[in-house]
N, C-alpha and C positions, 0 to 999 in steps of 0.2 A: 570417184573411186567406187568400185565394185565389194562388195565386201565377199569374200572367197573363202572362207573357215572363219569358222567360229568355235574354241577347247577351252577344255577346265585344265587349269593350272593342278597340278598334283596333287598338290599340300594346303592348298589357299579356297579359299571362295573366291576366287577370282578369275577372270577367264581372256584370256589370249585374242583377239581380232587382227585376222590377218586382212587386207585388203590388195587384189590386185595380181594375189598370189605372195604378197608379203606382209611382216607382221607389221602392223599399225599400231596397236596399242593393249593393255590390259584393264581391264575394267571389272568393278567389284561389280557382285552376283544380282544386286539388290538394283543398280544402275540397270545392267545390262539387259534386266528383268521389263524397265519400264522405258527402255527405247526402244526404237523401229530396229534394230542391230539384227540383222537375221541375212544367212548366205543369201547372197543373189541380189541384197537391196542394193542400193545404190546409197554413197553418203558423202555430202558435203564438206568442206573446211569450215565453213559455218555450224554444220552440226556437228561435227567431231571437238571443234572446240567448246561447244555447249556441255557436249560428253566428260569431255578433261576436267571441265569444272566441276561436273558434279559428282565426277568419280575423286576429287581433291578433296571435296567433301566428305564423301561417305569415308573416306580412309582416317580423316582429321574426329569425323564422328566416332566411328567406329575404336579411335583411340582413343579418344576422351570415354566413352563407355566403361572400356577396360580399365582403365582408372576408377571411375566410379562404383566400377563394381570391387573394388577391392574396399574401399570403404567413401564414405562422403567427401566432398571437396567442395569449399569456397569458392567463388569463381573466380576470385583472383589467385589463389593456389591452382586451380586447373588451369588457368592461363599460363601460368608463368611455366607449368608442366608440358603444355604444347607449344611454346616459344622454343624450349628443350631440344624438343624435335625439330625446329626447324619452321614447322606453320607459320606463312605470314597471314600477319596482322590481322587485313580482314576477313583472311577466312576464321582465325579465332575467333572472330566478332562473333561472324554468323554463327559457329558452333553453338556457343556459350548462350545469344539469342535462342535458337532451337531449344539446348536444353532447360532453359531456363522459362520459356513457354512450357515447355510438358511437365514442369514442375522437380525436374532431375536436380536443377541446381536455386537454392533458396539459402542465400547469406544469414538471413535472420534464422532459419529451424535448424540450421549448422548452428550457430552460437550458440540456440538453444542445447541442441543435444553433444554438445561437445560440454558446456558448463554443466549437465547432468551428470555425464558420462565421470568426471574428473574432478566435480567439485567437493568430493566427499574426501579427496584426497591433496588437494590443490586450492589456496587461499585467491581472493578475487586479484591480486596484484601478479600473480604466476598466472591464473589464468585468461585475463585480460594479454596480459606479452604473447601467450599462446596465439590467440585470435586475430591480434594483430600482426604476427609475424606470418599467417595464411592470409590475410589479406581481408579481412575480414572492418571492418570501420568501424569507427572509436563507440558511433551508435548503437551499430547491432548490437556492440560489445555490451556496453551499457545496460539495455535493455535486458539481454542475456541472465548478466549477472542479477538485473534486479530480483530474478525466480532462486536468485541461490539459497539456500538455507542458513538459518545460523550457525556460524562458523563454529562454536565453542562445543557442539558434541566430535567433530572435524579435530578439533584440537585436542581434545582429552585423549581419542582412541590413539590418535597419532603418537598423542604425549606419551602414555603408555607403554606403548611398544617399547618405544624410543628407550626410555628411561629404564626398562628392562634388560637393553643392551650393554646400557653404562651401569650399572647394579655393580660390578665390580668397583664403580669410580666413588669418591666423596661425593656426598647429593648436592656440594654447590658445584661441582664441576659437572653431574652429570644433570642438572638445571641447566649449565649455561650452553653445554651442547646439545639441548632439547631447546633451548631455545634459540640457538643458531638456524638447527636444522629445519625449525617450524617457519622460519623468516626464510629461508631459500625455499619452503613450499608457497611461499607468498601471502603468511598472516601477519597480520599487526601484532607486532609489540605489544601492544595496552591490550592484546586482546587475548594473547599466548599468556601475559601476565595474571592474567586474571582468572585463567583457567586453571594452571600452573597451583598457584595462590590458594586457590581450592580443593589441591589433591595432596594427599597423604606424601610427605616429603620420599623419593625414596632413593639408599645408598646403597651405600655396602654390607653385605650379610656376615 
């Protein structure tokens, strides 16, 4: 096959190959950049299929990018986002491979800065479910949490607030919906107790 035009697609980085006098296929800017693809060459079924692939790539990359640029992803959260789309298997592999060579995607400094990011507001047993529910393993998790700080200034400000809300209620009632609410941030009991325990009871004005 003759390749006979070579156009940039309107809207895209992408560019149009016609072959023959007809169109053959579209291939991203960055592919088309680093093959022999130019009017007049001549191109194989063997090399056109080499092309398909790596333009299958660049399109699987180029989506995982856009994803990451909107904030961080585990790589089993950005898996299960290009399964989404449709990507098989192993090209996901290879993605996740790449980015995870150049350093884009790293499980353990996710857990880290997700447990910074949320632990000032979020107990280790909420934040732990977090982690794991992107996909993130029991270890990284662990580890993670080890850097977390002592939970009991987490709990006072929290408490605080809380307890300013219920100011209208009896202070055993607005205890025990301060300390519901600290258990669905994911603290311990014995540990909301004790903080609790230590601040100035407060009710109704």
């Amino acid at each position: 096959m003759q390749i006979t035009k070579v156009e940039k697609q309107e809207k895209r980085d992408r560019y149009n190959v016609y072959a023959d006098g007809k169109f053959l296929t579209a291939l991203d800017a960055l592919v088309l950049a680093d093959s022999d693809v130019r009017e007049g060459e001549i191109i194989t079924n063997s090399e056109l299929a080499k092309l398909l692939q790596r333009d299958r790539f660049a399109k699987a990359l180029t989506k995982a990018y856009s994803l990451l640029a909107r904030r961080p992803h585990a790589s089993a959260e950005l898996a299960r986002k290009l399964r989404e789309r449709r990507y098989p298997k192993e090209l996901i592999e290879e993605v996740l491979e790449h980015l995870t060579r150049l350093g884009y995607i790293d499980d353990a400094a996710f857990a880290r800065e997700w447990v910074r990011q949320r632990g000032t507001s979020r107990g280790p047993r909420v934040l732990r479910a977090e982690l794991r529910q992107r996909g993130v393993t029991d270890e990284a998790a662990a580890a993670a949490l080890e850097d977390l700080d002592d939970p009991a200034e987490a709990i006072r400000s929290l408490a605080e607030k809380r307890l300013q809300r219920f100011r209208s209620e009896t202070p055993e009632k607005a205890r025990e919906k301060t300390i519901a609410f600290l258990q669905r941030r994911g603290y311990a009991f014995g540990e909301i107790r004790t903080v609790l325990d230590g601040m100035r009871p407060s009710g109704r004005t």
